[in-house]
C-alpha positions, 0 to 999 in steps of 0.5 A, spaced: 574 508 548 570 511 542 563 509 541 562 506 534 556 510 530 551 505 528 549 504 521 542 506 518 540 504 511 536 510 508 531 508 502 531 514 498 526 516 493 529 522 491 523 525 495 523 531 501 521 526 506 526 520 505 531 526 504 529 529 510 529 523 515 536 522 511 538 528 515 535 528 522 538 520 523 544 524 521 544 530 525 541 524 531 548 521 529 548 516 526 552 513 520 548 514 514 547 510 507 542 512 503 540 507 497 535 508 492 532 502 488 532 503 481 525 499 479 525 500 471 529 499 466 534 505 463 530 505 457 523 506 461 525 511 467 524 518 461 518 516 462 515 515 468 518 521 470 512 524 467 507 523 473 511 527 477 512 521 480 518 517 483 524 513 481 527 518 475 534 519 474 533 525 476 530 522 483 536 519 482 541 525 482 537 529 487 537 523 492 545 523 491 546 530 492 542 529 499 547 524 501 553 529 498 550 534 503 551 530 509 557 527 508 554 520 506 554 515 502 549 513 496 548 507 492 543 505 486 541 498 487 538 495 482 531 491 484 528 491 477 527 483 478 524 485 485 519 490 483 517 486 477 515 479 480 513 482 486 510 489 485 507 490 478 506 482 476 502 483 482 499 488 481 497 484 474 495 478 477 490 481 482 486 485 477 485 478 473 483 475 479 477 481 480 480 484 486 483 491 485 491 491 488 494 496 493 502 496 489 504 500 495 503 494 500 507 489 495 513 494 495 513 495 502 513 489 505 517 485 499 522 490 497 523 495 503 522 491 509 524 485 506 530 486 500 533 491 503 533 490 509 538 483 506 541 488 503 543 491 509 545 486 513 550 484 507 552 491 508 553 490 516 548 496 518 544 497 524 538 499 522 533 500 516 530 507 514 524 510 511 520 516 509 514 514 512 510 518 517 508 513 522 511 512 528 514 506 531 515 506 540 517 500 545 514 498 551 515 493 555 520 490 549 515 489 545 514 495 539 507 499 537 507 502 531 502 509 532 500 514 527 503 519 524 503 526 528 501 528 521 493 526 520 493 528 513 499 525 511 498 519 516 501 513 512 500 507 518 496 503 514 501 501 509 505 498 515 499 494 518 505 488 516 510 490 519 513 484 525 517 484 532 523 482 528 523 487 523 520 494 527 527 493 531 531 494 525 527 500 522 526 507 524 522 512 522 525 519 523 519 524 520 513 520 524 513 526 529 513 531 524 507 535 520 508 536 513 510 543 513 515 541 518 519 537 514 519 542 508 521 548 513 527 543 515 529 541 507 528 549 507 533 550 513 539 547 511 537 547 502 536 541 501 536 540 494 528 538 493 525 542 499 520 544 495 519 538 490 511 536 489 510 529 493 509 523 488 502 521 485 498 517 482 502 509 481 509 509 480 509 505 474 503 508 470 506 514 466 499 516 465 496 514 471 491 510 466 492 503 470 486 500 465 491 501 459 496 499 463 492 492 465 491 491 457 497 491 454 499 486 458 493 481 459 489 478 452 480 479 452 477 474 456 470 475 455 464 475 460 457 477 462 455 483 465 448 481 470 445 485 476 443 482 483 437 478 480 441 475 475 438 478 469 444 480 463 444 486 462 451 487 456 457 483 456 465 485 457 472 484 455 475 481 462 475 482 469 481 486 470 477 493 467 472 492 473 473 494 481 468 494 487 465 500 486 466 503 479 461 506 476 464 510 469 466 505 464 461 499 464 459 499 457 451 498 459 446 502 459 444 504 466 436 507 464 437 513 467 440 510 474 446 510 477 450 503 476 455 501 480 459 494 479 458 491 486 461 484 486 466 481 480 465 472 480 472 470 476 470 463 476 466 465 470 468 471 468 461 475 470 461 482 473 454 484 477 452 491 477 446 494 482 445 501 485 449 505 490 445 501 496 448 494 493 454 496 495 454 497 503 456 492 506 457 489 514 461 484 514 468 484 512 473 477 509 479 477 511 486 472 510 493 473 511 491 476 518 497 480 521 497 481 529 503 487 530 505 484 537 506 477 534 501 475 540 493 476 540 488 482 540 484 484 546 478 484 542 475 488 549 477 494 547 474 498 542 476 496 535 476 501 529 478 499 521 479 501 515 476 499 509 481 502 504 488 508 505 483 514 505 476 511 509 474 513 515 475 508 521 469 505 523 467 501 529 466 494 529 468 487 532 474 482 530 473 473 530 479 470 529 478 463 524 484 458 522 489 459 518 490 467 519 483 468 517 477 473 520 472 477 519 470 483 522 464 485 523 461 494 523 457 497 526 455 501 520 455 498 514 461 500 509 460 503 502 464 498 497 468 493 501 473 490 496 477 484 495 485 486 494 485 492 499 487 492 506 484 491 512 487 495 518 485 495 524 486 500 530 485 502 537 486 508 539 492 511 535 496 504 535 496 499 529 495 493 532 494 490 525 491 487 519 489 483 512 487 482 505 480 483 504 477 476 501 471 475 497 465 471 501 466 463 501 459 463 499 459 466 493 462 460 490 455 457 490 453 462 486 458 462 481 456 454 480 449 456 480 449 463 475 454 457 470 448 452 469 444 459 468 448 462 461 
């Protein structure tokens, strides 16, 4: 009896990565689908072409044309409601909440691994796949999610909020590869898009002006600018023009000596700024706690985390609280922990998981005291 091919449903971005997992999972056997989601209005999608980013109409072709080669279907699906409401709404709300956002996670888990993957399930296939580079195993019938070969390109830490359920259903078929093997690959069999530049910058964001972006679609909320001592120094238009660490843009005169924004109280709209040393940090808040395994984290083994996409992992000991909460304390102090980023914890090349960085529960007293202060 003829075995029957298993289905996989390629997100294709119409980028080298995507378009060459496309090609191996084909060459592996399998029965390729490849689905672009288009993410803006038509009107809109001129645009965003300008930052040499993703999901242009010419994206769009490129994918197809992939899918053409290797004898396989391709669909545009619309999830322009999905990206708005749980993506760039997001990214909105968390800006005039004080946090800075990661929009790649929201996409992830929220259009990737969780509509389309309901997507894929109308269309009856077998599995999901992206062009991540990172690397799903299986041990004892429990899946590990591992590094990518490629350090440089390592993309792991976007998928700290993966689960059991949906790391059965996903492949990632460029993980073991370097970069420059991917391109030689799409060379090899002329792909269309072999030497496409990689997507930069926020897919949204035409110009990458994130802050110009912010303003055009939230009102001037005015607030106070103090430093550690309390003392007002100038005041600001909103909380959403300010992050952790952010030096340029503070609208007051520093004196000579560098100023960075070190913690941002939304209750009262107040930005407090102070040198480069009030930014380090050993202690980390975090909520939404996501253990890979759906079991618990053997806290004897050496621990390393990450404080943001780029950082260095660092040493440092979990304790787990109620309510998917915990904190993670370093060895070494971290420079510019911020509420809205993750928190990715490793051990070893394993991901075994992650949260959301809160700000400290008592800094609420302080905001109280700081409002009898103005």
């Amino acid at each position: 009896m003829k075995k029957t091919k298993k289905t996989v449903v390629v997100a294709m971005s119409g980028g080298v990565d995507s378009s060459v997992a496309a090609l191996l999972l084909h060459n592996e056997g399998f029965n390729v689908i490849g689905v672009t989601m288009r993410l803006f209005p038509q009107s809109e999608e001129s645009n965003y072409s300008l930052n040499k980013s993703c999901c242009s109409l010419d994206d769009v072709e490129d994918a197809r044309s992939v899918c053409r080669q290797i004898d396989s279907k391709h669909y545009y699906l619309n999830f322009e409601k999905e990206f708005n409401e749980h993506v760039v709404q997001y990214f909105i709300s968390e800006y005039q909440k004080g946090r800075t956002p990661f929009p790649c996670l929201a996409c992830n888990d929220r259009l990737k691994f969780d509509f389309l993957l309901k997507r894929a399930e109308f269309m009856k296939a077998d599995y999901i796949a992206t062009g991540h580079y990172a690397n799903i195993k299986k041990n004892n019938d429990i899946f590990t999610l591992e590094k990518g070969a490629d350090e440089t390109k390592d993309q792991s830490y976007v998928l700290f909020n993966l689960n059991q359920k949906i790391m059965n259903k996903l492949k990632l078929p460029v993980g073991k590869y370097p970069k420059n093997k991917i391109r030689e690959i799409a060379e090899e069999y002329g792909l269309i898009n072999a030497k496409k530049p990689d997507s930069q910058d926020i897919c949204f964001i035409p110009d990458g002006d994130y802050k110009k972006f912010i303003n055009k679609k939230v009102s001037e909320t005015e607030g106070i600018i103090i430093n550690s001592e309390g003392k007002r120094l100038g005041s600001h238009k909103g909380i959403h023009n300010f992050t952790i660490g952010q030096r340029k843009g503070l609208g007051i005169e520093s004196h000579g000596k560098p100023l960075f924004v070190t913690k941002i109280y939304p209750s009262n709209n107040t930005v407090e700024v102070g040198p480069s040393n009030e930014l380090m940090q050993s202690k980390a808040f975090i909520s939404r706690l996501n253990i890979i395994s759906g079991g618990s984290i053997d806290a004897s083994k050496t621990i390393y985390a990450k404080i943001r996409y780029k950082s260095t992992p660092a040493i440092g000991k979990l304790e787990q609280l109620d309510n998917g909460n915990a904190t993670f304390t370093f060895e070494e102090p971290q420079r510019a922990i911020t509420p809205g980023q993750a928190l990715v914890f490793y051990q070893g090349n394993q991901v075994i998981g992650g949260g959301f960085i809160e700000y400290e529960k008592a800094s609420s007293k302080k905001e109280e005291e700081m409002a009898k202060s103005f």
